[in-house]
PQR file with spaces between the fields and no chain letter, atoms N, CA, C, O and H, PARSE charges and radii, in Angstrom:
ATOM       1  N    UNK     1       1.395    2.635   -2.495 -0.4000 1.5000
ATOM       2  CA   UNK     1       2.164    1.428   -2.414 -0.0000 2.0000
ATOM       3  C    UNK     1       1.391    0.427   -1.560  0.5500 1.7000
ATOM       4  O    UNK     1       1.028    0.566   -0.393 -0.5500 1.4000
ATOM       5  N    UNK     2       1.235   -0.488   -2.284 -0.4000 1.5000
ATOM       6  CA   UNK     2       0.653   -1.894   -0.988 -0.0000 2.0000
ATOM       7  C    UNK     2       1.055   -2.673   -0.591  0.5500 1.7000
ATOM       8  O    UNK     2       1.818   -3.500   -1.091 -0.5500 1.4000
ATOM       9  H    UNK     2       1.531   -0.601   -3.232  0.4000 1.0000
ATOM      10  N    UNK     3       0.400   -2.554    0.977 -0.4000 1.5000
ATOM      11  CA   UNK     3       1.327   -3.279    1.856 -0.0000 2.0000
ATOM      12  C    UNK     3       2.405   -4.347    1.501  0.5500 1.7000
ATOM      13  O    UNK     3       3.389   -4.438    2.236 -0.5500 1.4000
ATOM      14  H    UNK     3      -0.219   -1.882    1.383  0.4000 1.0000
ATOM      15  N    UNK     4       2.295   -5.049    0.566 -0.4000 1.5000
ATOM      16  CA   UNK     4       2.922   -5.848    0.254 -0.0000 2.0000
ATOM      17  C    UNK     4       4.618   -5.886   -0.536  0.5500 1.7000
ATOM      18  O    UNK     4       5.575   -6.660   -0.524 -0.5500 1.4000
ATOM      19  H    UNK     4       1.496   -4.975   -0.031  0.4000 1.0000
ATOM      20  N    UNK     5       4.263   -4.508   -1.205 -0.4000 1.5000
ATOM      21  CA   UNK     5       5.552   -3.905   -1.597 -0.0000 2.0000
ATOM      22  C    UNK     5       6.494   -3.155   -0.613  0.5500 1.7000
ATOM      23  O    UNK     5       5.836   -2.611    0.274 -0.5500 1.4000
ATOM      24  H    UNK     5       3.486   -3.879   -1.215  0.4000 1.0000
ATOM      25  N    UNK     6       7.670   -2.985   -0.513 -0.4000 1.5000
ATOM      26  CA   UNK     6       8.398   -2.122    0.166 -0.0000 2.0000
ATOM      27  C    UNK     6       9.673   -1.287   -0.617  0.5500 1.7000
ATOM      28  O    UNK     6      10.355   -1.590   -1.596 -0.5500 1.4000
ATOM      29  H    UNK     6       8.204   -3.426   -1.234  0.4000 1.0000
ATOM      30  N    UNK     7       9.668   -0.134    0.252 -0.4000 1.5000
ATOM      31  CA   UNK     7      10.322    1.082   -0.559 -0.0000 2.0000
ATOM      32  C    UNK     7      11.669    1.405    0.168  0.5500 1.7000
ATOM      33  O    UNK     7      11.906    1.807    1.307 -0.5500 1.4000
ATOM      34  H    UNK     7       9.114    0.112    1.047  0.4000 1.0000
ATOM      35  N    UNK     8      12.557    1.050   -1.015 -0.4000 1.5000
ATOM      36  CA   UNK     8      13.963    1.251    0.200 -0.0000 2.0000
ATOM      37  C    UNK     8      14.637    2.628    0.049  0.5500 1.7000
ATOM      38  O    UNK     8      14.957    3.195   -0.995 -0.5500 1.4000
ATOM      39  H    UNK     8      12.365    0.723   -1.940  0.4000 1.0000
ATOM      40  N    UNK     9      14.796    3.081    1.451 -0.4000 1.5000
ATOM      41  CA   UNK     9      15.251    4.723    2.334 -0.0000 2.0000
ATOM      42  C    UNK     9      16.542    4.991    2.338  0.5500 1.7000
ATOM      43  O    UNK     9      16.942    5.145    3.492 -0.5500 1.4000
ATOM      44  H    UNK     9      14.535    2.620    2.300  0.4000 1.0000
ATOM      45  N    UNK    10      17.392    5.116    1.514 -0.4000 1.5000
ATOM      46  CA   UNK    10      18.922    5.531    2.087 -0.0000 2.0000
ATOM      47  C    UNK    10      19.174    6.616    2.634  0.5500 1.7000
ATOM      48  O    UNK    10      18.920    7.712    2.133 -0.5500 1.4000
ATOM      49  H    UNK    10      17.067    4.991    0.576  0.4000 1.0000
ATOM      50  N    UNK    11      19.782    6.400    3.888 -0.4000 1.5000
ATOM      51  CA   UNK    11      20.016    7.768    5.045 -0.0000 2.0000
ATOM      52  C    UNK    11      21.226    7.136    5.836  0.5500 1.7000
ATOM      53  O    UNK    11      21.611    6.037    6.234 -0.5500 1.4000
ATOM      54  H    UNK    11      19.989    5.510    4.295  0.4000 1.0000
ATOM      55  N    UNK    12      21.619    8.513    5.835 -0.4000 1.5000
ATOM      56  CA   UNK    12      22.845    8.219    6.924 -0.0000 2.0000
ATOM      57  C    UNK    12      22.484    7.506    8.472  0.5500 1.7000
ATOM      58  O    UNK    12      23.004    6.515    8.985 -0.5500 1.4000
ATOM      59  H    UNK    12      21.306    9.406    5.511  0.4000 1.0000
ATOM      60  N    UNK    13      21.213    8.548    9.093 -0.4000 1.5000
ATOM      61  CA   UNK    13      21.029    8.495   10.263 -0.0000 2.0000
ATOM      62  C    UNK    13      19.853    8.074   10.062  0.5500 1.7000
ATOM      63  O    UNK    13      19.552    8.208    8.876 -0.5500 1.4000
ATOM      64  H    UNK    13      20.790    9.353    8.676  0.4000 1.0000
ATOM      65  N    UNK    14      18.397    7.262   11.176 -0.4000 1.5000
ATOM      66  CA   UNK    14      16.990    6.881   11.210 -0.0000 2.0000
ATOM      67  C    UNK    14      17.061    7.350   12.438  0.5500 1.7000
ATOM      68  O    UNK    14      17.863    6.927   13.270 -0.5500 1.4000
ATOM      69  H    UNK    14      18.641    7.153   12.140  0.4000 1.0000
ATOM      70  N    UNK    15      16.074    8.427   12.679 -0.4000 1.5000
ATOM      71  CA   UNK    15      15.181    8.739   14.317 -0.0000 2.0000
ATOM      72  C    UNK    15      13.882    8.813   14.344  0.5500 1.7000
ATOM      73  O    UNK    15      13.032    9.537   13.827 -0.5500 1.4000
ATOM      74  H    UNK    15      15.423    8.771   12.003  0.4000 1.0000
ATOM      75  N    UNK    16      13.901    7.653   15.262 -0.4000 1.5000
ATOM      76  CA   UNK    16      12.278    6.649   15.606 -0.0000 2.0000
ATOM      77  C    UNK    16      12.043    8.250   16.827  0.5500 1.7000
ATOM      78  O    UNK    16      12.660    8.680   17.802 -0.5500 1.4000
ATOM      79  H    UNK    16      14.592    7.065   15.682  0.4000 1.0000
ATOM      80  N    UNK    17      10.708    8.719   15.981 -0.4000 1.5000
ATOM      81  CA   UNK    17      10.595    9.459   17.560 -0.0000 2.0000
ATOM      82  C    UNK    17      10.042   10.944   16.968  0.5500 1.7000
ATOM      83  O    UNK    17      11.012   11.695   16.867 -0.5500 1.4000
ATOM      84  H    UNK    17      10.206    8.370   15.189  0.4000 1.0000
ATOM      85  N    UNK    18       9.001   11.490   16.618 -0.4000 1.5000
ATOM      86  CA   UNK    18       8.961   13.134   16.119 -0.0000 2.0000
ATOM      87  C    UNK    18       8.623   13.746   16.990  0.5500 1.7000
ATOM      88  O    UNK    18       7.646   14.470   16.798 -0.5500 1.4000
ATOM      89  H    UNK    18       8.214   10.879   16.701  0.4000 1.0000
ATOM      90  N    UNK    19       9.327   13.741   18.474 -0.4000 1.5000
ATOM      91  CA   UNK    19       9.165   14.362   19.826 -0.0000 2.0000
ATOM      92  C    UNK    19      10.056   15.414   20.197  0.5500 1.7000
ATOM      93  O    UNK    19      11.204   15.123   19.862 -0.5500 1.4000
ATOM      94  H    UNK    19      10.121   13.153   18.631  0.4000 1.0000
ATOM      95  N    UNK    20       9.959   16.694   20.846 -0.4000 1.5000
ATOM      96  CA   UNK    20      10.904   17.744   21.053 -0.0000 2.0000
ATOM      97  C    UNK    20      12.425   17.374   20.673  0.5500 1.7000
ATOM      98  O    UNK    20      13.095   18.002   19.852 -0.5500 1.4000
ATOM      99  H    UNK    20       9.027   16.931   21.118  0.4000 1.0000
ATOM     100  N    UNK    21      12.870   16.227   21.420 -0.4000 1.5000
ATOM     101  CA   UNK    21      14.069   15.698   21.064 -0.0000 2.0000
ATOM     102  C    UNK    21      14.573   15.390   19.898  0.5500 1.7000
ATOM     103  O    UNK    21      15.553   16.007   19.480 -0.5500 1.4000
ATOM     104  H    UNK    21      12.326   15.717   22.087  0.4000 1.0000
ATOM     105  N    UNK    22      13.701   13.885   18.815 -0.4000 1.5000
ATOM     106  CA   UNK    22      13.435   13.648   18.007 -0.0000 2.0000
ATOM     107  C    UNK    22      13.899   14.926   16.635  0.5500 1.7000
ATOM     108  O    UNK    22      14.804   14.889   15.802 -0.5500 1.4000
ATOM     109  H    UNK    22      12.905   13.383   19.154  0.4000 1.0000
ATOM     110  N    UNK    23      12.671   16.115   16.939 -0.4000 1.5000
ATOM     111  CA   UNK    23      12.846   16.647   16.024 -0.0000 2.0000
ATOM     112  C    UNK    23      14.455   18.141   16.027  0.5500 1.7000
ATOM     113  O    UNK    23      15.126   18.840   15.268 -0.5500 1.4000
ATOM     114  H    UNK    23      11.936   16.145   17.616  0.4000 1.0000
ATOM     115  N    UNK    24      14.292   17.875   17.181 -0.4000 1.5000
ATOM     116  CA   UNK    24      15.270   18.773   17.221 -0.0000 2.0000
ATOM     117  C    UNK    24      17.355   17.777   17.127  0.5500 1.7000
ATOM     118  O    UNK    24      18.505   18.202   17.241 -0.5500 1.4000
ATOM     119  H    UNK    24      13.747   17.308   17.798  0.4000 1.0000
ATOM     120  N    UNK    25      16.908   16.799   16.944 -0.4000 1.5000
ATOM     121  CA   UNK    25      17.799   15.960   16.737 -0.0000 2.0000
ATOM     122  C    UNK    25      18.043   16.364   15.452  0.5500 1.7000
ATOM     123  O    UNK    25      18.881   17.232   15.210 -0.5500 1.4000
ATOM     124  H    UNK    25      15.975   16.453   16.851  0.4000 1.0000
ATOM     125  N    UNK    26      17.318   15.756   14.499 -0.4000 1.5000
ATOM     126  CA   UNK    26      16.460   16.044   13.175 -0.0000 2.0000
ATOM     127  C    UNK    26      17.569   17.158   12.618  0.5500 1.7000
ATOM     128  O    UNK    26      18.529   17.028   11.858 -0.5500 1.4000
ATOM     129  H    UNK    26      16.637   15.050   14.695  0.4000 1.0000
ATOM     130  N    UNK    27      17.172   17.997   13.132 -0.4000 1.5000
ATOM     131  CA   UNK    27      17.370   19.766   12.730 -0.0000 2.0000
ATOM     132  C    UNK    27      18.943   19.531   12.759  0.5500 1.7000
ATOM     133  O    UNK    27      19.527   19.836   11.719 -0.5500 1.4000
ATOM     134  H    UNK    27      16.393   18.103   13.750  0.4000 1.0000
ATOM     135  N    UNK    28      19.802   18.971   13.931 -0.4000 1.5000
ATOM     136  CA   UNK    28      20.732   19.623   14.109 -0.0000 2.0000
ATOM     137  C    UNK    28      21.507   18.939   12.934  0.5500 1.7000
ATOM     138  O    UNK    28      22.028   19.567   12.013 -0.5500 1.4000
ATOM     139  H    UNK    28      19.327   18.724   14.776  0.4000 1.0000
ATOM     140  N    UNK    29      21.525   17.253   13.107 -0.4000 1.5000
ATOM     141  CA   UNK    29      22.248   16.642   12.526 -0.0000 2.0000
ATOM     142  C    UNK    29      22.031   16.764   10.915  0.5500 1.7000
ATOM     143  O    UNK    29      22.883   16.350   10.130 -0.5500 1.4000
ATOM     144  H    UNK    29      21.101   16.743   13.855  0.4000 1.0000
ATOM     145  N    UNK    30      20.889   17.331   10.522 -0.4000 1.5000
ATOM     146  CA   UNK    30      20.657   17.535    8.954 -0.0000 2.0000
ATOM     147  C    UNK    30      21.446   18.990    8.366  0.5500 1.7000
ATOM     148  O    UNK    30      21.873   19.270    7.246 -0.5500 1.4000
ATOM     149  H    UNK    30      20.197   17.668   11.160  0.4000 1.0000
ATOM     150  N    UNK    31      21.423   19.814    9.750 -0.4000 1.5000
ATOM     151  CA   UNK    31      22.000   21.251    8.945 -0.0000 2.0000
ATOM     152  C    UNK    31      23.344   20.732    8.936  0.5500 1.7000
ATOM     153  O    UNK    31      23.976   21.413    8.129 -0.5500 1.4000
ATOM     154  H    UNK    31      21.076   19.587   10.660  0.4000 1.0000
ATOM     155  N    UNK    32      24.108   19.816    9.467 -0.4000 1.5000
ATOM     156  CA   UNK    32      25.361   19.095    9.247 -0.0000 2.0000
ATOM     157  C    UNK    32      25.801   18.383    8.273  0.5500 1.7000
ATOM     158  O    UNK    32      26.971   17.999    8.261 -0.5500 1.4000
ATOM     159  H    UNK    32      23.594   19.263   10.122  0.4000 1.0000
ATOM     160  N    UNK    33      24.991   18.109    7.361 -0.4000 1.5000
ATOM     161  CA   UNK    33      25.111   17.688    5.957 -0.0000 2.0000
ATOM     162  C    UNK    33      24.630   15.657    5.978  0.5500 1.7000
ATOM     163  O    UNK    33      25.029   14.864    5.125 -0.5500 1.4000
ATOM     164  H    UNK    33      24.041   18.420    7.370  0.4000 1.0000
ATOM     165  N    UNK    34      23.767   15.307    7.127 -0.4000 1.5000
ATOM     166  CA   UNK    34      23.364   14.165    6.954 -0.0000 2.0000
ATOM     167  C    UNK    34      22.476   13.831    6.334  0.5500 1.7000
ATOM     168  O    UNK    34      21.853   14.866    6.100 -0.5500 1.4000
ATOM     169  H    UNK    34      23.443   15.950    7.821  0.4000 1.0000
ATOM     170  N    UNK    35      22.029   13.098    5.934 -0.4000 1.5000
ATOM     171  CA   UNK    35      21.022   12.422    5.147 -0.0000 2.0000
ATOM     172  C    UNK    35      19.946   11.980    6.066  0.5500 1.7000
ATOM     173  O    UNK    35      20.019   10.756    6.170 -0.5500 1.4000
ATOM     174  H    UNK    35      22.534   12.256    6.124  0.4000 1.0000
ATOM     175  N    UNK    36      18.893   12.511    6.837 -0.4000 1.5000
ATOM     176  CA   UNK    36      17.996   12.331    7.944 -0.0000 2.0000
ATOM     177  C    UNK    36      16.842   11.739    7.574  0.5500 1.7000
ATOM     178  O    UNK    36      16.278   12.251    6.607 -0.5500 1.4000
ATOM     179  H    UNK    36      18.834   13.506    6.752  0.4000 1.0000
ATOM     180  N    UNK    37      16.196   10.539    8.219 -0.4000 1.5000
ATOM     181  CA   UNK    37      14.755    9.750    7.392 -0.0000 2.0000
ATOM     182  C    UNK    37      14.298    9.981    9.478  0.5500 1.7000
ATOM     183  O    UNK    37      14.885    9.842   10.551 -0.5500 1.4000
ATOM     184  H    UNK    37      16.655   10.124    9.004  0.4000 1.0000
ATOM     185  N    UNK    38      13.261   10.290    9.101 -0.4000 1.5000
ATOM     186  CA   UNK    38      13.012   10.387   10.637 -0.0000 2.0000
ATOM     187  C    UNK    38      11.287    9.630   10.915  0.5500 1.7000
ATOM     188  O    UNK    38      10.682    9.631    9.842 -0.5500 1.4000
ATOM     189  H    UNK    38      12.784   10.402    8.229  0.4000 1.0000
ATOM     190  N    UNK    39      10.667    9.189   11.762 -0.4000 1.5000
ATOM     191  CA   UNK    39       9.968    8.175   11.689 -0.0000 2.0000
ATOM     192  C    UNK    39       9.371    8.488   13.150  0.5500 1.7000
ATOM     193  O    UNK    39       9.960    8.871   14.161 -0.5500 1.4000
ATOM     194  H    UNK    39      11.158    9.188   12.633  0.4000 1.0000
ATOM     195  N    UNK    40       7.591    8.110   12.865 -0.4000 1.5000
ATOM     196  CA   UNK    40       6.627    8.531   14.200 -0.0000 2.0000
ATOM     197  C    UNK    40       5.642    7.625   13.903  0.5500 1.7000
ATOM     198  O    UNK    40       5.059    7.445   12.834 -0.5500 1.4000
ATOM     199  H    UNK    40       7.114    7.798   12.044  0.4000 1.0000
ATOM     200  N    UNK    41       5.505    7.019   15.061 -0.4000 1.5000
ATOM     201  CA   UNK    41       4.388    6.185   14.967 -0.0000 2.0000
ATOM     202  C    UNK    41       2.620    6.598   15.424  0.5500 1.7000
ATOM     203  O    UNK    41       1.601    5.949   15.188 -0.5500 1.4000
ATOM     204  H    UNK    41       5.978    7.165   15.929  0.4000 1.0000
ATOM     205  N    UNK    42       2.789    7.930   16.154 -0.4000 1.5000
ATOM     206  CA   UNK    42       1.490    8.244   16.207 -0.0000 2.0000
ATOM     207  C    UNK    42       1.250    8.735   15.050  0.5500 1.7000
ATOM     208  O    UNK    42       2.198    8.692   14.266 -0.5500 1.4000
ATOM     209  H    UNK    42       3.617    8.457   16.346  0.4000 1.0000
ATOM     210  N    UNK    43      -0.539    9.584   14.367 -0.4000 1.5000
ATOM     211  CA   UNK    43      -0.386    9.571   13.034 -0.0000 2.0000
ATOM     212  C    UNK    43      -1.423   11.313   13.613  0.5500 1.7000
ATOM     213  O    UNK    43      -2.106   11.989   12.845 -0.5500 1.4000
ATOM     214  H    UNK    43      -1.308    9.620   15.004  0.4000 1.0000
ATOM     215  N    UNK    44      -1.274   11.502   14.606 -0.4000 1.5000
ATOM     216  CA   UNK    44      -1.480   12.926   15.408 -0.0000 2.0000
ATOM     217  C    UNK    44      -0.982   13.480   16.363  0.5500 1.7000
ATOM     218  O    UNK    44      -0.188   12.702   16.891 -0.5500 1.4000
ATOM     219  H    UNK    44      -0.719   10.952   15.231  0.4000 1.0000
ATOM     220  N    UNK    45      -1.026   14.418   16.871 -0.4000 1.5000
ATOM     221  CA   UNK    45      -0.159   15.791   17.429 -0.0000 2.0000
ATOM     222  C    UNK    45      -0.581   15.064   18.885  0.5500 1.7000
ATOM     223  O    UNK    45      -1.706   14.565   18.888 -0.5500 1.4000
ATOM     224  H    UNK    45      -1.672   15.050   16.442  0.4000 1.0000
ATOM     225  N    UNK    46       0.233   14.947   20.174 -0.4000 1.5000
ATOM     226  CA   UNK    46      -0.056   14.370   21.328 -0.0000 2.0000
ATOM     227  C    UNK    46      -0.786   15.584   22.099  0.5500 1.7000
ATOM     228  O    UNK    46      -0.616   16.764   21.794 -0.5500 1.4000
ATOM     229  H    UNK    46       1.148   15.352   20.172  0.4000 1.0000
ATOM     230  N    UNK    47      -1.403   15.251   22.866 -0.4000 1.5000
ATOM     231  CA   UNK    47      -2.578   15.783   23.552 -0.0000 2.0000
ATOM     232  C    UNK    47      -2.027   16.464   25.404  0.5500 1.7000
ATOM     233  O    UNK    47      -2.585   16.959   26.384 -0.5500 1.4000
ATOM     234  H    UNK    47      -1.541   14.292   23.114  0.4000 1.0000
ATOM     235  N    UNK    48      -0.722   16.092   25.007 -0.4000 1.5000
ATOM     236  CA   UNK    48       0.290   16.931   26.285 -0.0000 2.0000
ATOM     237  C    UNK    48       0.941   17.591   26.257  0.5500 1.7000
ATOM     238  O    UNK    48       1.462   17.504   25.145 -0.5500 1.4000
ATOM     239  H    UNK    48      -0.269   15.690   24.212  0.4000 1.0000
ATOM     240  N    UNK    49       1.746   18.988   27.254 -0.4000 1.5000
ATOM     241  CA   UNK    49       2.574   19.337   26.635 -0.0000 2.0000
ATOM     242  C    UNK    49       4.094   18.219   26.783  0.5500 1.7000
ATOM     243  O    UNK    49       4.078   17.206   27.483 -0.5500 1.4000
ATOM     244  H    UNK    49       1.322   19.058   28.157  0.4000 1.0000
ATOM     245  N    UNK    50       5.315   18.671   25.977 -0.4000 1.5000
ATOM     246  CA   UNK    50       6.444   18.600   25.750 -0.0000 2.0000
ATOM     247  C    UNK    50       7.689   19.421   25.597  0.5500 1.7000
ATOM     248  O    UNK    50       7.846   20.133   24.605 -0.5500 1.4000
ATOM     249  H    UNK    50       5.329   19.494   25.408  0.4000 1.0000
ATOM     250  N    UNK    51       8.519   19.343   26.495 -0.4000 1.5000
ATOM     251  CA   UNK    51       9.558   20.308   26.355 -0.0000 2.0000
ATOM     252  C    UNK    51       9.506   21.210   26.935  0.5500 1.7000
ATOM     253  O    UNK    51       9.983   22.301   26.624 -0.5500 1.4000
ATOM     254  H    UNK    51       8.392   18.765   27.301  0.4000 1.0000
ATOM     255  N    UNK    52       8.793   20.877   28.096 -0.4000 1.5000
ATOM     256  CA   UNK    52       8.753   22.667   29.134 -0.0000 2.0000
ATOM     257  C    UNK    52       9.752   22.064   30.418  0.5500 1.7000
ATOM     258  O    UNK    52       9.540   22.485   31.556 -0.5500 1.4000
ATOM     259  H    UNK    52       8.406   19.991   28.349  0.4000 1.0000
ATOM     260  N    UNK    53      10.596   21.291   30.227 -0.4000 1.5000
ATOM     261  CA   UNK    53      11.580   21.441   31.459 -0.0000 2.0000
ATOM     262  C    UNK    53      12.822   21.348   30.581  0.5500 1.7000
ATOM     263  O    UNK    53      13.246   20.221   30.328 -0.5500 1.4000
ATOM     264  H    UNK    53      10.768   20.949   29.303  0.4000 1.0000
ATOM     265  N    UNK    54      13.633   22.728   29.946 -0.4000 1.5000
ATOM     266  CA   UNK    54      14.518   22.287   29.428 -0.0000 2.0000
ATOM     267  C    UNK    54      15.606   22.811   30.290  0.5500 1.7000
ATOM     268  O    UNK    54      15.314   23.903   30.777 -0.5500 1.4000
ATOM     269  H    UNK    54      13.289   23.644   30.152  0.4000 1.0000
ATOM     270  N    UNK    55      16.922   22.297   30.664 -0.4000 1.5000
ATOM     271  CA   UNK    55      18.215   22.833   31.316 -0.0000 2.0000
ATOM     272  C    UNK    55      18.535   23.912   30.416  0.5500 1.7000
ATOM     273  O    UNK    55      18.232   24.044   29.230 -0.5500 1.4000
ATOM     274  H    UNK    55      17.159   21.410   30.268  0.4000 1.0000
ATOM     275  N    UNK    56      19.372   24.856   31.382 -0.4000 1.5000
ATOM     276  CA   UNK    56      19.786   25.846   30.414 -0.0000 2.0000
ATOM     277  C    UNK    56      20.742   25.967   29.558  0.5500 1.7000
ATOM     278  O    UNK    56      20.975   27.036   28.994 -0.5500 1.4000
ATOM     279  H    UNK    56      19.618   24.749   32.345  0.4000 1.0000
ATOM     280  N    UNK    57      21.527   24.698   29.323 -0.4000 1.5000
ATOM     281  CA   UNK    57      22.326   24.222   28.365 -0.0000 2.0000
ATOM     282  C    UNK    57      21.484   23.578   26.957  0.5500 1.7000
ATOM     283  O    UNK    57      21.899   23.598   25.798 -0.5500 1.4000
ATOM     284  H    UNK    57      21.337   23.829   29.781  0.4000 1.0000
ATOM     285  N    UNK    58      20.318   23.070   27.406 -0.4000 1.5000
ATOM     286  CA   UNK    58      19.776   22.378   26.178 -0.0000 2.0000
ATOM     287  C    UNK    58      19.348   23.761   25.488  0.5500 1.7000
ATOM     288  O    UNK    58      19.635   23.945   24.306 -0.5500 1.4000
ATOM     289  H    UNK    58      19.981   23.053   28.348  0.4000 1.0000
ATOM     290  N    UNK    59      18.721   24.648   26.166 -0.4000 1.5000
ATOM     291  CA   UNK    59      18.613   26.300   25.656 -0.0000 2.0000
ATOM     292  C    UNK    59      19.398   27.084   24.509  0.5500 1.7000
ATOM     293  O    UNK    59      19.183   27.741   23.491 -0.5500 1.4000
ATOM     294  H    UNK    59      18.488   24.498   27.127  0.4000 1.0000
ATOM     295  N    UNK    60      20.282   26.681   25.181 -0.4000 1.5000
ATOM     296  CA   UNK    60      21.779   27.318   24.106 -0.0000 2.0000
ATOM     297  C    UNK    60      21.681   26.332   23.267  0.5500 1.7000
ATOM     298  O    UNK    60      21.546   26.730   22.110 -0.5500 1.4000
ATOM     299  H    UNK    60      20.457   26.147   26.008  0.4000 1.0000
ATOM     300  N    UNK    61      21.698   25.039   23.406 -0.4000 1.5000
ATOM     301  CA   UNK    61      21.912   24.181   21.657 -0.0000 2.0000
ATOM     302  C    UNK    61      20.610   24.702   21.175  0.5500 1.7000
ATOM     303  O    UNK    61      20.990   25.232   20.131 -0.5500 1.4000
ATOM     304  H    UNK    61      21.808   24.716   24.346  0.4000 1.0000
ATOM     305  N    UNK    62      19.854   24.826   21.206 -0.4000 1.5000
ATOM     306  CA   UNK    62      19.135   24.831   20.647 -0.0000 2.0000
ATOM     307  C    UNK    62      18.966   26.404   19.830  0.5500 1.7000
ATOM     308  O    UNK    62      18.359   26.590   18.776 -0.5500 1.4000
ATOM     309  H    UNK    62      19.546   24.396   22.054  0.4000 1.0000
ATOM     310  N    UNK    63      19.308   26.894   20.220 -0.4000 1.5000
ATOM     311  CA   UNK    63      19.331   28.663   20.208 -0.0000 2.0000
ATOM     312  C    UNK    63      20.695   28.486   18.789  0.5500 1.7000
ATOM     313  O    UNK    63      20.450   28.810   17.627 -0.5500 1.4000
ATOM     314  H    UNK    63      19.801   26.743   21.077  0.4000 1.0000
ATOM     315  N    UNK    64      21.918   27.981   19.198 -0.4000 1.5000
ATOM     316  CA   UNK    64      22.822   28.278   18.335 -0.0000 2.0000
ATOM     317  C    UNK    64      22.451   26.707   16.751  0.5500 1.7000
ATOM     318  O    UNK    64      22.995   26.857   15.657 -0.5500 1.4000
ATOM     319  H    UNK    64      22.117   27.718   20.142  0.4000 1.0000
ATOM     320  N    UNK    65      21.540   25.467   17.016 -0.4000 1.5000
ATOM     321  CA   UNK    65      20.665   25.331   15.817 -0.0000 2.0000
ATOM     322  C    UNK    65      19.951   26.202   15.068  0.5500 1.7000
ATOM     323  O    UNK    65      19.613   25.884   13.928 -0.5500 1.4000
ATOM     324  H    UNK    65      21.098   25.346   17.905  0.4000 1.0000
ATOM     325  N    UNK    66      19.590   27.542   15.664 -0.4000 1.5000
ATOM     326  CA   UNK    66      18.580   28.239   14.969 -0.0000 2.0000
ATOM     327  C    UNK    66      16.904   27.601   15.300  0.5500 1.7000
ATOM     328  O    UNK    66      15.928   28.118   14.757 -0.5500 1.4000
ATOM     329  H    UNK    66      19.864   27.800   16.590  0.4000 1.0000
């Protein structure tokens, strides 16, 4: 497609962001029956870690997402 054209996305939800959060957003709200378009502006894997301070509540959501 070039630049000049544009392609229209129908989704319930848009998450700017393919970061621990981001994707685990992603996960939850899609196994819920949403329509998820999710969106990253780097176009490679970041060069830090992410997601090594999680509370032990974010643990459990994440555990009972699968």
């Amino acid at each position: 497609m070039s630049s000049s054209q544009t392609e229209k996305i129908e989704c319930d939800i848009l998450i700017v962001g393919a970061g621990i959060a981001g994707a685990a957003l992603a996960c939850g709200v899609r196994d819920r029956g949403y329509r998820v378009v999710q969106v990253e502006l780097s176009d490679r894997p970041l060069d830090t870690a992410r997601g090594d301070h999680f509370q032990c509540v974010v643990v459990e959501i994440l555990e009972q997402w699968g």
